[in-house]
C-alpha positions, 0 to 999 in steps of 0.5 A: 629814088635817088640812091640806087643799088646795082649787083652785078655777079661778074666783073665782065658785067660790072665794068660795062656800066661802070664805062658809062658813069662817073665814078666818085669813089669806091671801098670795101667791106667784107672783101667785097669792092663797093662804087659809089657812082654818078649817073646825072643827079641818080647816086649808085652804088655798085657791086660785084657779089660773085656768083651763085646765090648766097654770094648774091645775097650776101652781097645784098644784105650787105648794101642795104645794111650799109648803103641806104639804098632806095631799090637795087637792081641786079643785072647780068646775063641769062641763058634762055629756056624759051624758044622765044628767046634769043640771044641778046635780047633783054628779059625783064624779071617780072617774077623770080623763082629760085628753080633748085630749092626743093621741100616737095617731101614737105608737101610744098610745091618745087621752089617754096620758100619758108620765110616767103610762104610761096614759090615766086616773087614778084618785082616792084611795080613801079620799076617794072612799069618804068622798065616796060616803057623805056625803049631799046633796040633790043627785044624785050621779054617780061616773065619769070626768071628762074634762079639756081646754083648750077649753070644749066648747059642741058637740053633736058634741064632747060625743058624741065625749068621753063615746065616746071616755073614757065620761065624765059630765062635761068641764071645763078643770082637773081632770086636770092637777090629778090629774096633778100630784098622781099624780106627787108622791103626794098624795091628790086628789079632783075634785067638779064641779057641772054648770051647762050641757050642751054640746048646749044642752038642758035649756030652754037653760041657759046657764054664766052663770045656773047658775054661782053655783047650781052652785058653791054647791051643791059647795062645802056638798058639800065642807064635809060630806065635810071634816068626815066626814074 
């Protein structure tokens, strides 16, 4: 895997991994600013989608369709639903589910995708296995990360989400992400690094004060796994 797709919701995230690779060129397509990096003999293409799930996906489709990418990656921040999970640490999406897609009137479960036929979508083994072995001094999580077009600030819907898909984290983008990918049969994995809980613990830290702390943290992550790949 030498051509590597890497969509960031956020330029606060972006720009913590372009600190640490070597940026050859970069243009647009559809408003939206593409980077073609350096990371040794790797060739990523980087990408801010903006945030929520169709701009996700659009963005993916948009890199594949354009990009010959052999896998992407989406990282970013996450806010936890765990007890388990805390801030700063890195949880590795070993299953995406989209929390809001709701067709239960259709007798189907919460979070049942047509197109897919089921409610989770399982990450690539291969790049989970690479990720699983590649060490940090962050504690690692791998689970299910739930994805929804509502940034979750409530006790009671951080309950219901980890209940409901036993998830450790929720965020805006990865699951559409991991849709896309399904469907066009590229290899995807999502990395979120936690920078708040939704019951607002943890000596009330706020999305604010750990965002550059947390994507700092995930993008040398992701810089370890490319190499290892």
């Amino acid at each position: 895997m030498n051509r590597i797709g890497i969509i960031f919701a956020m330029e606060e995230e972006l720009k913590e991994l372009l600190n640490i690779v070597e940026l050859e060129n970069s243009y647009e397509i559809f408003d939206i600013t593409f980077y073609e990096c350096k990371l040794n003999d790797k060739e990523l293409i980087l990408a801010e989608s903006g945030v929520g799930k169709v701009n996700a996906a659009r963005c993916t489709q948009i890199l594949i369709d354009n990009m010959d990418v052999d896998c992407i990656f989406n990282i970013g921040v996450a806010g936890s639903v765990s007890p388990s999970v805390k801030v700063c640490d890195i949880v590795i999406g070993e299953k995406l589910a989209q929390h809001d897609f709701d067709i239960t009137a259709f007798n189907h479960e919460k979070g049942y995708i047509p197109n897919i036929g089921k409610v989770y979508i399982e990450s690539d083994p291969y790049l989970l296995k690479i990720a699983e072995e590649t060490n940090t001094d962050t504690n690692i999580h791998k689970g299910v990360i739930a994805s929804g077009d509502i940034f979750c600030t409530e006790e009671w819907m951080s309950n219901k989400i980890r209940t409901k898909f036993d998830a450790l984290c929720v965020e805006m983008e990865g699951a559409s992400i991991a849709q896309v990918c399904f469907l066009s049969h590229i290899p995807f994995l999502v990395i979120r690094s936690i920078s708040d809980s939704p019951d607002g613990s943890e000596n009330k830290i706020t999305y604010e004060e750990f965002l550059t702390i947390s994507s700092k943290k995930v993008a040398e992550y992701l810089k370890n796994i490319i190499l290892k790949l």
